[in-house]
Predicted model as a PDB file, atoms N, CA, C, CB and O in Angstrom, pLDDT in the B-factor column:
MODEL        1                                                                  
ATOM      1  N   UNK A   1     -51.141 -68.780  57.662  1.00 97.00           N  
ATOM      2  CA  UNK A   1     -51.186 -67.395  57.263  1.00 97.00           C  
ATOM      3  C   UNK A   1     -51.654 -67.356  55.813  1.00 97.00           C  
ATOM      4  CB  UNK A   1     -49.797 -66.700  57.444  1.00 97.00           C  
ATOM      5  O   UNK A   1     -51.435 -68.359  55.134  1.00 97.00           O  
ATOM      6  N   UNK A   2     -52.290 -66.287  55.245  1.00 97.00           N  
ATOM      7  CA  UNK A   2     -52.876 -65.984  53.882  1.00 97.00           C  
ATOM      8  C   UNK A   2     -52.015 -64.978  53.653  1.00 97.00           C  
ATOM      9  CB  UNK A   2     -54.434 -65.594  53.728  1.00 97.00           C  
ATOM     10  O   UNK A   2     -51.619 -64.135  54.458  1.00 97.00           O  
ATOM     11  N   UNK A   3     -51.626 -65.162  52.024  1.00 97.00           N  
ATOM     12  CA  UNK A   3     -50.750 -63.910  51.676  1.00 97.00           C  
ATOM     13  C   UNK A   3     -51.626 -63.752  50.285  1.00 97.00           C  
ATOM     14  CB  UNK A   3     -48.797 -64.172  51.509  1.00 97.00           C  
ATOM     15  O   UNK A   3     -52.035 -64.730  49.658  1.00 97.00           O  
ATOM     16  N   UNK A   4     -51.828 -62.551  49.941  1.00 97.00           N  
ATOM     17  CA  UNK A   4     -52.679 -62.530  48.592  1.00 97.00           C  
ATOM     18  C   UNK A   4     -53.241 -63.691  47.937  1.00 97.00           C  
ATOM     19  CB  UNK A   4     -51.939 -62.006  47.596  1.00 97.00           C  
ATOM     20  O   UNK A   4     -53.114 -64.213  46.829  1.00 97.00           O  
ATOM     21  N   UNK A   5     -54.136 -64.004  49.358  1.00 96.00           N  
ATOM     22  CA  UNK A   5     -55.186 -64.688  48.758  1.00 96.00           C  
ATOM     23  C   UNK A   5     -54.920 -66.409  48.870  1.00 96.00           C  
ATOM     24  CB  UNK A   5     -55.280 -64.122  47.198  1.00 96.00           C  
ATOM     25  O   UNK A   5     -55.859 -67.204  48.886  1.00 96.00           O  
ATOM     26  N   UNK A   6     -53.202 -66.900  48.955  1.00 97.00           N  
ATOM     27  CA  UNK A   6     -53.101 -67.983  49.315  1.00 97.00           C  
ATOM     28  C   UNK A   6     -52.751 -68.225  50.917  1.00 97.00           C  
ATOM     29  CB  UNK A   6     -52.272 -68.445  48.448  1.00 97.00           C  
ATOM     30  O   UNK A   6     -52.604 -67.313  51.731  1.00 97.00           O  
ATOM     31  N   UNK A   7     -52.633 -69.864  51.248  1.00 97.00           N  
ATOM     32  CA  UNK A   7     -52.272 -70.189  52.344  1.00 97.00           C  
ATOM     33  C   UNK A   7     -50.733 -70.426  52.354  1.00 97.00           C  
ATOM     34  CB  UNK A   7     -53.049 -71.226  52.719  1.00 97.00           C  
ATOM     35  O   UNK A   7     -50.133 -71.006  51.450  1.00 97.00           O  
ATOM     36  N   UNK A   8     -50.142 -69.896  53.513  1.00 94.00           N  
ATOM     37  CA  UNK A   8     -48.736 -70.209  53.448  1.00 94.00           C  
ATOM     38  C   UNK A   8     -48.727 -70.556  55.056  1.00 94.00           C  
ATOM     39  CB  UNK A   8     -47.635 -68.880  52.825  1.00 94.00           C  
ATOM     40  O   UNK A   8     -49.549 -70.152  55.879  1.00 94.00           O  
ATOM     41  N   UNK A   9     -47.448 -71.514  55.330  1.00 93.00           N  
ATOM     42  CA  UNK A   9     -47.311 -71.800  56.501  1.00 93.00           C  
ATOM     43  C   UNK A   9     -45.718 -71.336  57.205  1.00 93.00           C  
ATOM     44  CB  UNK A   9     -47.661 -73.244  56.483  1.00 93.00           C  
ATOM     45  O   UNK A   9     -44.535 -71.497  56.903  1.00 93.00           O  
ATOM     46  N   UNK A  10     -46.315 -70.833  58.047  1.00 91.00           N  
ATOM     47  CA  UNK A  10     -45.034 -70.204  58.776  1.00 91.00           C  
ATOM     48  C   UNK A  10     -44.033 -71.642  59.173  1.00 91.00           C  
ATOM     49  CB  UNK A  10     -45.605 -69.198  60.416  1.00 91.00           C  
ATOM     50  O   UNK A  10     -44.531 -72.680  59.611  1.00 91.00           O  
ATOM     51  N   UNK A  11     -42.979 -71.507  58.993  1.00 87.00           N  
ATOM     52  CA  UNK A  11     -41.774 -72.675  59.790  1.00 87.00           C  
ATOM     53  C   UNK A  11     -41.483 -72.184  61.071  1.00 87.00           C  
ATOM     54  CB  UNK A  11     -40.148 -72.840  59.007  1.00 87.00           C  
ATOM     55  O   UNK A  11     -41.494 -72.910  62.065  1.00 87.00           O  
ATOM     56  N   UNK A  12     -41.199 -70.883  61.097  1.00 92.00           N  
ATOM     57  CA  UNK A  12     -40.460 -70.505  62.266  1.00 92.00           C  
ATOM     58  C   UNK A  12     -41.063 -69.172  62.625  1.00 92.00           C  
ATOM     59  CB  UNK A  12     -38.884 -70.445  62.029  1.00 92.00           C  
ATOM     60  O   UNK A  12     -41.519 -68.598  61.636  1.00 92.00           O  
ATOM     61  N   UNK A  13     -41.183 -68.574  63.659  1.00 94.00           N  
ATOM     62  CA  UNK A  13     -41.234 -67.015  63.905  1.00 94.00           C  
ATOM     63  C   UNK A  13     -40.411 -66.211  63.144  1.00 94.00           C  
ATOM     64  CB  UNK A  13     -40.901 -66.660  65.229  1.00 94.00           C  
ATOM     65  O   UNK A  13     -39.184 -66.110  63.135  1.00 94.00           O  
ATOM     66  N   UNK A  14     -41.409 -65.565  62.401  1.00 96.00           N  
ATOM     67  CA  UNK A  14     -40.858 -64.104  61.621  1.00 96.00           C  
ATOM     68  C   UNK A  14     -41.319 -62.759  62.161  1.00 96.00           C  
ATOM     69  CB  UNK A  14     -41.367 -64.038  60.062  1.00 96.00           C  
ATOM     70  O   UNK A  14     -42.427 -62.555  62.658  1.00 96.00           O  
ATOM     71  N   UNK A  15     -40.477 -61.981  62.029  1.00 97.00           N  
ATOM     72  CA  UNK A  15     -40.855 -60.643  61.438  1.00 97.00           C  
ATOM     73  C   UNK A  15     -41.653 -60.442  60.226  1.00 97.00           C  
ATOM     74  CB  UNK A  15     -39.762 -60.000  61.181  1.00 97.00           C  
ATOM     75  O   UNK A  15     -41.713 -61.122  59.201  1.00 97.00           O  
ATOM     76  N   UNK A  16     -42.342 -59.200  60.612  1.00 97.00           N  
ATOM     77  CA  UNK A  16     -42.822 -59.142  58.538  1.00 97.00           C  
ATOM     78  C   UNK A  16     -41.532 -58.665  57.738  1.00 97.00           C  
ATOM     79  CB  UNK A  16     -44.341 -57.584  57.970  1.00 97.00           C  
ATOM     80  O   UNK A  16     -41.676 -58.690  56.515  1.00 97.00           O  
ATOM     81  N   UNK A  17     -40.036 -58.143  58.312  1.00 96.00           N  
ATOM     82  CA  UNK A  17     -39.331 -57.847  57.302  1.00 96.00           C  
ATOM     83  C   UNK A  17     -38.556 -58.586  56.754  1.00 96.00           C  
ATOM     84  CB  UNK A  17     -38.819 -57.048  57.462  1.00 96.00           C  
ATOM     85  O   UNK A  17     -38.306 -58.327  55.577  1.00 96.00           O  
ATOM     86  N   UNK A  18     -37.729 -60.058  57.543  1.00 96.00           N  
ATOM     87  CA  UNK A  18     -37.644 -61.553  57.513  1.00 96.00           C  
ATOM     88  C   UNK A  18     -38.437 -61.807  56.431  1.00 96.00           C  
ATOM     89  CB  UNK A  18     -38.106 -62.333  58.783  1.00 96.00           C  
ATOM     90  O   UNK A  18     -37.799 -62.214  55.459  1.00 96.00           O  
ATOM     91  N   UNK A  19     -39.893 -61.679  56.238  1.00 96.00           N  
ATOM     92  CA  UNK A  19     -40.713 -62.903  55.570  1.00 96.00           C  
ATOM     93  C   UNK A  19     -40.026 -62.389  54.294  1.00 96.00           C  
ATOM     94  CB  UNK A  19     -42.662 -62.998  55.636  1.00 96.00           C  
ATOM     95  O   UNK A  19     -39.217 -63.040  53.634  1.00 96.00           O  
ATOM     96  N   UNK A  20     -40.482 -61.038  54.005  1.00 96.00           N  
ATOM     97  CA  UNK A  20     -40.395 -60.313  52.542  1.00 96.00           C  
ATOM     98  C   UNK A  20     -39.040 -59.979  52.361  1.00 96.00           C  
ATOM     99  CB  UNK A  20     -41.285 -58.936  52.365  1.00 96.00           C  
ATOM    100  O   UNK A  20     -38.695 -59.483  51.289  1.00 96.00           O  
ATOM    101  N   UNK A  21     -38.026 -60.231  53.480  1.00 95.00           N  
ATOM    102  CA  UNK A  21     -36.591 -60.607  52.601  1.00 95.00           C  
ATOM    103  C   UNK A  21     -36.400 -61.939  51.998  1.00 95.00           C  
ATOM    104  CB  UNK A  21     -35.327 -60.507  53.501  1.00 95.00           C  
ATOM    105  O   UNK A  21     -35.646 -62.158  51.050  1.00 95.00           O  
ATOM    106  N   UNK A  22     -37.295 -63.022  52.741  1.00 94.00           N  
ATOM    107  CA  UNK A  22     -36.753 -64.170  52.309  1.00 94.00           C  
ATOM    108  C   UNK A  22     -37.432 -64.656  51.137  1.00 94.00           C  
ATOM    109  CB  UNK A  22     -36.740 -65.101  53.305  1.00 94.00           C  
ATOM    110  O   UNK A  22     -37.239 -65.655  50.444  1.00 94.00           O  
ATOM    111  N   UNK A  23     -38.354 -63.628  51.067  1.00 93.00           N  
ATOM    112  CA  UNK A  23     -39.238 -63.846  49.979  1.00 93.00           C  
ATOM    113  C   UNK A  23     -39.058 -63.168  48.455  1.00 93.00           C  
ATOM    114  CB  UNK A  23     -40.461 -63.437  50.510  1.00 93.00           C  
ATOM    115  O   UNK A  23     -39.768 -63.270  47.455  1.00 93.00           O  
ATOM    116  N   UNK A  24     -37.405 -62.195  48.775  1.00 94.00           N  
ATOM    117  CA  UNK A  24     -37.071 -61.563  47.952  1.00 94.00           C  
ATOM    118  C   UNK A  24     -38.014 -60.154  47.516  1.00 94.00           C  
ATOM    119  CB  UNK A  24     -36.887 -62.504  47.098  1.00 94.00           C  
ATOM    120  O   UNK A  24     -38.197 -59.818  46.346  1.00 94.00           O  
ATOM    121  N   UNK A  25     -38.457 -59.561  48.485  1.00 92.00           N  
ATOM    122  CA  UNK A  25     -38.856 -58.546  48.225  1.00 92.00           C  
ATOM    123  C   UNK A  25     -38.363 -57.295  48.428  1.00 92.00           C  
ATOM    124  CB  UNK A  25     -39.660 -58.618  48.550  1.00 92.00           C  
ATOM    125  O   UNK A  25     -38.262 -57.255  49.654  1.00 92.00           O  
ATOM    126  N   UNK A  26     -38.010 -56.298  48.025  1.00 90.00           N  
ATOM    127  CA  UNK A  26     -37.223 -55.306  48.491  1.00 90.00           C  
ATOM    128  C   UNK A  26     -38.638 -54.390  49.501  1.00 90.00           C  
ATOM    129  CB  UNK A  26     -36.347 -54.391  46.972  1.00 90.00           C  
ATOM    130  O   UNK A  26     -39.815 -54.302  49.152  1.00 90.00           O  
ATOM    131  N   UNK A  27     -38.313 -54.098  50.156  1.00 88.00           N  
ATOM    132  CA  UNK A  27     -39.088 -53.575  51.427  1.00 88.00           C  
ATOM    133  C   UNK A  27     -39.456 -51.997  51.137  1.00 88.00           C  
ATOM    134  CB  UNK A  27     -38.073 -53.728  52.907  1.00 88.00           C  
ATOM    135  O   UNK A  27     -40.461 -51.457  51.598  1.00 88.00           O  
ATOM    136  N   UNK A  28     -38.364 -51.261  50.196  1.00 88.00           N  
ATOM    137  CA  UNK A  28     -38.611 -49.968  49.542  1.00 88.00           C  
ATOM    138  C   UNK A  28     -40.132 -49.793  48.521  1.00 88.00           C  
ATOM    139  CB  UNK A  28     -37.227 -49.761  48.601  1.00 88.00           C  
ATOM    140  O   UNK A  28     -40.919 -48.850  48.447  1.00 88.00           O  
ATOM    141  N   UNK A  29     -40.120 -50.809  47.988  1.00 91.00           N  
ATOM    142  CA  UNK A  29     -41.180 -51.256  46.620  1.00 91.00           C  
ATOM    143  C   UNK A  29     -42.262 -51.787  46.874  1.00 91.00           C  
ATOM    144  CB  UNK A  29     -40.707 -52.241  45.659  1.00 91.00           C  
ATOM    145  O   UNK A  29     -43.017 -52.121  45.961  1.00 91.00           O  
ATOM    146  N   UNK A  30     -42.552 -51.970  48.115  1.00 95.00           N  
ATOM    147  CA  UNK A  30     -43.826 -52.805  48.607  1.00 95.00           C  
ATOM    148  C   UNK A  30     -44.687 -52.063  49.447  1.00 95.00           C  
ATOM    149  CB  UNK A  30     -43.462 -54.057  49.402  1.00 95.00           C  
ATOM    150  O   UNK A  30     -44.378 -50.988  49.962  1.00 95.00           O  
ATOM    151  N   UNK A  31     -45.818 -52.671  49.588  1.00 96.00           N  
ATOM    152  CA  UNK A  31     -46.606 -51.841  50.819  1.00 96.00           C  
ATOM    153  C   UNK A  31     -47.355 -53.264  50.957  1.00 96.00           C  
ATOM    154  CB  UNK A  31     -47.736 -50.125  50.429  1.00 96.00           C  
ATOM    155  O   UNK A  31     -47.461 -54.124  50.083  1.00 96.00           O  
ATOM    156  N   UNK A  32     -47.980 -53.299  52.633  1.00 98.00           N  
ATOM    157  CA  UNK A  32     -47.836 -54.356  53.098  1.00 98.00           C  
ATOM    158  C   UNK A  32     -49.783 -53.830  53.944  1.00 98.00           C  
ATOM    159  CB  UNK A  32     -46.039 -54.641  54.061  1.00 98.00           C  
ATOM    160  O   UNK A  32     -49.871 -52.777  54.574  1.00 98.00           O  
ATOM    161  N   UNK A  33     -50.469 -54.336  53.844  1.00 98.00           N  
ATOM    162  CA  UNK A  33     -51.737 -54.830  54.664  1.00 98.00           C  
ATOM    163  C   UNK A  33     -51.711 -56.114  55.299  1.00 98.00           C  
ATOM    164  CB  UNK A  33     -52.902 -54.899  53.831  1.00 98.00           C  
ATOM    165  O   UNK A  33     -51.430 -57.229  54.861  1.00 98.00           O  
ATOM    166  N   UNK A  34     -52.195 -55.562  56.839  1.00 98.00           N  
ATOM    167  CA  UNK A  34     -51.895 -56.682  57.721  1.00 98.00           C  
ATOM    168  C   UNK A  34     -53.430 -56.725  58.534  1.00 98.00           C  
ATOM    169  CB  UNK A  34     -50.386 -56.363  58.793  1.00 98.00           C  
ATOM    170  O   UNK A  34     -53.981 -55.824  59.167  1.00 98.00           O  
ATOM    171  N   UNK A  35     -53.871 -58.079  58.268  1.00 98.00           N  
ATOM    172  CA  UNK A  35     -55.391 -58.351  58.679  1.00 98.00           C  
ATOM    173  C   UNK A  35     -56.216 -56.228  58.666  1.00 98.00           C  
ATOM    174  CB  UNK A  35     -55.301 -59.443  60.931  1.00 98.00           C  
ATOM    175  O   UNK A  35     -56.264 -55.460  59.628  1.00 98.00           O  
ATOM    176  N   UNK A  36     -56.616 -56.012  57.445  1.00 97.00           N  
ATOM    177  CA  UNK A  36     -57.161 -55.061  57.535  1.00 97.00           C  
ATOM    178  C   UNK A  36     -56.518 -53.607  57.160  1.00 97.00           C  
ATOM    179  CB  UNK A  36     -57.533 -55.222  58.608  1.00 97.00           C  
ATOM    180  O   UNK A  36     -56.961 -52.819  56.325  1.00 97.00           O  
ATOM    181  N   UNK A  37     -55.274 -53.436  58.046  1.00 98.00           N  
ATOM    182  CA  UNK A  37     -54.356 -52.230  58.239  1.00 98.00           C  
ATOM    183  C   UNK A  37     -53.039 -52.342  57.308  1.00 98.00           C  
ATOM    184  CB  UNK A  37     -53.906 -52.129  59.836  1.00 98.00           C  
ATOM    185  O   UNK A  37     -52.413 -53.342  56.956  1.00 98.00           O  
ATOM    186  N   UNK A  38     -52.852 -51.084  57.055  1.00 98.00           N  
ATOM    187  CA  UNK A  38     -51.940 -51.176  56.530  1.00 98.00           C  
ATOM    188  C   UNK A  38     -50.945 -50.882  57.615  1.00 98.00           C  
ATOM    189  CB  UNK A  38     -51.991 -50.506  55.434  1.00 98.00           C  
ATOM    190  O   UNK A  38     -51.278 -50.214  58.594  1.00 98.00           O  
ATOM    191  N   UNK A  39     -49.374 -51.503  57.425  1.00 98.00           N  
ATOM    192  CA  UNK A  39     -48.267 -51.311  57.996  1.00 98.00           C  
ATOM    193  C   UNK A  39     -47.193 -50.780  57.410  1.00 98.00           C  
ATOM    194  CB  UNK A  39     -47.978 -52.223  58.415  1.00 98.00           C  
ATOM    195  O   UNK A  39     -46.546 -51.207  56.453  1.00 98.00           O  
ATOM    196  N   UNK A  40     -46.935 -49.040  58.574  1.00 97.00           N  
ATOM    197  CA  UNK A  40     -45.894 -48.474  58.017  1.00 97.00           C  
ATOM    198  C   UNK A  40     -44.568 -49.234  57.700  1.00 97.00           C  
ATOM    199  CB  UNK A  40     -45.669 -47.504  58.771  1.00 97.00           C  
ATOM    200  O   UNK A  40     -44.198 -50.318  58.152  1.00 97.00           O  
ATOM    201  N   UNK A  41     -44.047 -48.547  56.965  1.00 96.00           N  
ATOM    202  CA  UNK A  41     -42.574 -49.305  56.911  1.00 96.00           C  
ATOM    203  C   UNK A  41     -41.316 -49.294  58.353  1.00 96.00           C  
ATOM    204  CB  UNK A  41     -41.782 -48.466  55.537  1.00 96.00           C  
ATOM    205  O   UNK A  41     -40.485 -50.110  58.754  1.00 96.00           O  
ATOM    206  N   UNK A  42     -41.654 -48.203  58.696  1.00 96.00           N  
ATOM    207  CA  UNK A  42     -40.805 -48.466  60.056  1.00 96.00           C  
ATOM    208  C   UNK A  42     -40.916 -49.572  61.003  1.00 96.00           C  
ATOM    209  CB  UNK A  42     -40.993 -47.461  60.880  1.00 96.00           C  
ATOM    210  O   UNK A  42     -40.053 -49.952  61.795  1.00 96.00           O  
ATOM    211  N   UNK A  43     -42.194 -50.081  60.805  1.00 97.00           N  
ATOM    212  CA  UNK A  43     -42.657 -51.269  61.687  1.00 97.00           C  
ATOM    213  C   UNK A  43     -42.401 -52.544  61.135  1.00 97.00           C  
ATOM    214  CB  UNK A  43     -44.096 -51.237  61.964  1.00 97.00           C  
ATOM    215  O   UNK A  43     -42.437 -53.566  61.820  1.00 97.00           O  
ATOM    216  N   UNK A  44     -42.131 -52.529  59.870  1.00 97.00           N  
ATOM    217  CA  UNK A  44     -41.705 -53.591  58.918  1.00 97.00           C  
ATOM    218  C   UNK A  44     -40.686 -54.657  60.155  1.00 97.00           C  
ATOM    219  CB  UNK A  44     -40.655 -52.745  57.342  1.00 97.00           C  
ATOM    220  O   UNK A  44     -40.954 -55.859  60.125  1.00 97.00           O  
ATOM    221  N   UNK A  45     -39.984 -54.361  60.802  1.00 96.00           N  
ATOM    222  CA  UNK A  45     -38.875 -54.828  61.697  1.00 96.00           C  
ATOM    223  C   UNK A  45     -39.427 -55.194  63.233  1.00 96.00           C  
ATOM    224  CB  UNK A  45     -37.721 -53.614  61.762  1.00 96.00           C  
ATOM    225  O   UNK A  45     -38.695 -55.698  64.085  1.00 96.00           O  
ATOM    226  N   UNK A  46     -40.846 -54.858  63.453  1.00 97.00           N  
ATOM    227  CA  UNK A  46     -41.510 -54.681  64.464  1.00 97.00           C  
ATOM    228  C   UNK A  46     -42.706 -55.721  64.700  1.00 97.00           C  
ATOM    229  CB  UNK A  46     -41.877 -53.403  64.386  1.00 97.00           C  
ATOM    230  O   UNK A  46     -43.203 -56.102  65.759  1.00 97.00           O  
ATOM    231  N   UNK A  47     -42.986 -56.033  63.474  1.00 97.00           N  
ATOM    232  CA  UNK A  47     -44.168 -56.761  63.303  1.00 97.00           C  
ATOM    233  C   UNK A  47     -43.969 -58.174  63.289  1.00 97.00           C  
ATOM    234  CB  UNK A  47     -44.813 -56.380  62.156  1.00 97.00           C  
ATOM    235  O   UNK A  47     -43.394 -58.633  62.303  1.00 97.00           O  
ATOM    236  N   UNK A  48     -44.356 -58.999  64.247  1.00 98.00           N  
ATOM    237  CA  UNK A  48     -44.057 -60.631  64.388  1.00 98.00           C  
ATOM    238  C   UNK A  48     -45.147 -61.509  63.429  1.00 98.00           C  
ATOM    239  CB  UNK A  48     -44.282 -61.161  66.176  1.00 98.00           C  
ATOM    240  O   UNK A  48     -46.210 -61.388  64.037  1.00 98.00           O  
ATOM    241  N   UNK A  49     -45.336 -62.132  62.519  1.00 98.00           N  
ATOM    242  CA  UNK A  49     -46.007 -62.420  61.772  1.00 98.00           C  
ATOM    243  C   UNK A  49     -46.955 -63.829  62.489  1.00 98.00           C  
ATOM    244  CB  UNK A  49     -45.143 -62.515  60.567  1.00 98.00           C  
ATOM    245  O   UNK A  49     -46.346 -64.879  62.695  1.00 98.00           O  
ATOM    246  N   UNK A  50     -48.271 -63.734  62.786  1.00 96.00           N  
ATOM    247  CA  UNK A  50     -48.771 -65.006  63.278  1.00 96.00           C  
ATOM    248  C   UNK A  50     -49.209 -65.661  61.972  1.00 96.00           C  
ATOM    249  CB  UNK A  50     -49.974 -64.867  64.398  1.00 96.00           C  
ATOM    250  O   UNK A  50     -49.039 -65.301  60.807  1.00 96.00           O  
ATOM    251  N   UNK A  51     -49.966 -66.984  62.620  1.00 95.00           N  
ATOM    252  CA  UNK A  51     -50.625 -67.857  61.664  1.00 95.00           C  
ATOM    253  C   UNK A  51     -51.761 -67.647  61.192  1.00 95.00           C  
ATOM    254  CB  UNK A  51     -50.742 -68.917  62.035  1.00 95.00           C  
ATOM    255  O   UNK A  51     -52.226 -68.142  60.165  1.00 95.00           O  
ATOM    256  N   UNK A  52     -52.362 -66.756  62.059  1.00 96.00           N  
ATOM    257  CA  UNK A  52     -53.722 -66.316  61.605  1.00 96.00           C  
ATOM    258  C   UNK A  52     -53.735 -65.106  60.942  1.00 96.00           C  
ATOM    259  CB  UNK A  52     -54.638 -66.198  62.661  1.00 96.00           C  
ATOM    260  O   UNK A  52     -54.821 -64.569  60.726  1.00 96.00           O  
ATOM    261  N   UNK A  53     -52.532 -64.501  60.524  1.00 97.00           N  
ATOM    262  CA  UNK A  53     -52.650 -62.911  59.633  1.00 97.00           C  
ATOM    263  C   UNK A  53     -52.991 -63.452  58.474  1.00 97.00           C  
ATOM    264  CB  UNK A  53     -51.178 -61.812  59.401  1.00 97.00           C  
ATOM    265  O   UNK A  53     -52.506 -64.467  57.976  1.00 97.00           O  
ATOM    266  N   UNK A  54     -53.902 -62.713  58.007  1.00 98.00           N  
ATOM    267  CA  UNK A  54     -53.759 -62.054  56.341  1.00 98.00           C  
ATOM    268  C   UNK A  54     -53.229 -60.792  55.776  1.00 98.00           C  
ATOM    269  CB  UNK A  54     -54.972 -61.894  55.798  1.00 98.00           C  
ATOM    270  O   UNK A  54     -53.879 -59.747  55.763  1.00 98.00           O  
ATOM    271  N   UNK A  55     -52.047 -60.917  55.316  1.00 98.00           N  
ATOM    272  CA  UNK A  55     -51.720 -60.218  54.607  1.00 98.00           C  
ATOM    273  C   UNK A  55     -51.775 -59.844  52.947  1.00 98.00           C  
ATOM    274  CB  UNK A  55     -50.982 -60.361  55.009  1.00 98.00           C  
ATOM    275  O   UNK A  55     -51.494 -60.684  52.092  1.00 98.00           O  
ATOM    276  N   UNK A  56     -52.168 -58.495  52.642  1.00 98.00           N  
ATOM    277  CA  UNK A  56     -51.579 -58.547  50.926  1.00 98.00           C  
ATOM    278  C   UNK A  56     -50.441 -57.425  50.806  1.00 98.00           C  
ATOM    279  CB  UNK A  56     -52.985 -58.086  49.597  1.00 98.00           C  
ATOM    280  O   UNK A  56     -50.325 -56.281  51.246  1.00 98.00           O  
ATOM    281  N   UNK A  57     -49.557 -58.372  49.913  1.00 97.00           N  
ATOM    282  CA  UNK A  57     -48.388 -56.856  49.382  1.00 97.00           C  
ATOM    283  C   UNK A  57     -49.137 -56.558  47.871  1.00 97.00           C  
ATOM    284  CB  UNK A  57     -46.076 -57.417  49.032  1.00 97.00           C  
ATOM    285  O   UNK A  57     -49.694 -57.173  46.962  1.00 97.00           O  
ATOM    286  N   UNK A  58     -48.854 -55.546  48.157  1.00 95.00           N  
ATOM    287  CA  UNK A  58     -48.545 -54.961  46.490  1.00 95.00           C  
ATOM    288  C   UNK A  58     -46.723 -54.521  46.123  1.00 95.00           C  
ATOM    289  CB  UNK A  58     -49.658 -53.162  46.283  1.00 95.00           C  
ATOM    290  O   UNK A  58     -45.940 -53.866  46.811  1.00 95.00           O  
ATOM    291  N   UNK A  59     -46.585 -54.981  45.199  1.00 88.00           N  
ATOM    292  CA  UNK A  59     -44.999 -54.082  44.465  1.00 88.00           C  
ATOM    293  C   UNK A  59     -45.154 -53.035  43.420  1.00 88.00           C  
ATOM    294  CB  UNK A  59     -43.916 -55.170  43.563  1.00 88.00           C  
ATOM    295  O   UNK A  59     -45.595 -53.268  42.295  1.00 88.00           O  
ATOM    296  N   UNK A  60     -44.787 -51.924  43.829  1.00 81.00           N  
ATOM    297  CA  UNK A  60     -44.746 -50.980  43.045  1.00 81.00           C  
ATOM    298  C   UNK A  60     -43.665 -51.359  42.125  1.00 81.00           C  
ATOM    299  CB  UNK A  60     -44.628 -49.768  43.699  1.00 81.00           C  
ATOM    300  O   UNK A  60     -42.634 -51.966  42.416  1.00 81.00           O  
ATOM    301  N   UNK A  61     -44.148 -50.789  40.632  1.00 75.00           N  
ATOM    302  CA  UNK A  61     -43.306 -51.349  39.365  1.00 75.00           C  
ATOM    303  C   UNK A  61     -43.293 -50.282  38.572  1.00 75.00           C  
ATOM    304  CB  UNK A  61     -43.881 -52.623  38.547  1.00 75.00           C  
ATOM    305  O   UNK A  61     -44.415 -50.100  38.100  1.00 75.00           O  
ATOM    306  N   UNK A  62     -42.268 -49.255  38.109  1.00 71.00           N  
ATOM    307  CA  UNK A  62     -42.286 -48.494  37.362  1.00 71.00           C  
ATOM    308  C   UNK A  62     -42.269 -48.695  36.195  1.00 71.00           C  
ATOM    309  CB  UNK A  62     -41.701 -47.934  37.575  1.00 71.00           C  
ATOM    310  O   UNK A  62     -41.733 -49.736  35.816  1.00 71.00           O  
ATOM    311  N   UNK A  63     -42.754 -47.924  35.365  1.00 69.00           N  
ATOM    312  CA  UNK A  63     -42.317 -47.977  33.753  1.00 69.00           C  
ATOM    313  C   UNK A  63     -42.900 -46.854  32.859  1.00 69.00           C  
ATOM    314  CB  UNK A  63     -42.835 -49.390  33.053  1.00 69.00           C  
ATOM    315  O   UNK A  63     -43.276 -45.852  33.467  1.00 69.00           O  
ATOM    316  N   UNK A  64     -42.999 -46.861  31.861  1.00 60.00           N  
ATOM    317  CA  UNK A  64     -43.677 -45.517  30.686  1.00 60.00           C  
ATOM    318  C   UNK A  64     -44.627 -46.027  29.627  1.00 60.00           C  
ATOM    319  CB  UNK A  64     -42.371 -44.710  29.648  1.00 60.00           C  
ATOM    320  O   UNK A  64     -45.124 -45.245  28.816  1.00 60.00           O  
TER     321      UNK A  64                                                      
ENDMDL                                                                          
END                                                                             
């Protein structure tokens, strides 16, 4: 799998909401493109992550 741009290798079957918990991401703060599309957040729990996705997150980061 590609995640912004690098290679990462799945261990086990994930979810996409699994990956980006274990990855420490809060799931509120992110937005997630999956080969192309973006994925709502409701599906976050829905989405089985293969070896061949590319994904990119972005994290939204507030400040002034």
């Amino acid at each position: 799998m590609r995640v912004n741009g690098e290679e990462v290798c799945l261990e086990k079957p994930l979810t996409l909401a699994a990956y980006l918990a274990a990855k420490q991401f809060d799931c509120r703060m992110v937005a997630v493109e999956r080969n192309g599309e973006i994925v709502p957040k409701a599906d976050y729990e829905k989405v089985a992550l293969q070896e061949e996705d590319i994904l990119e997150l972005v994290r939204f980061v507030g400040g002034g």
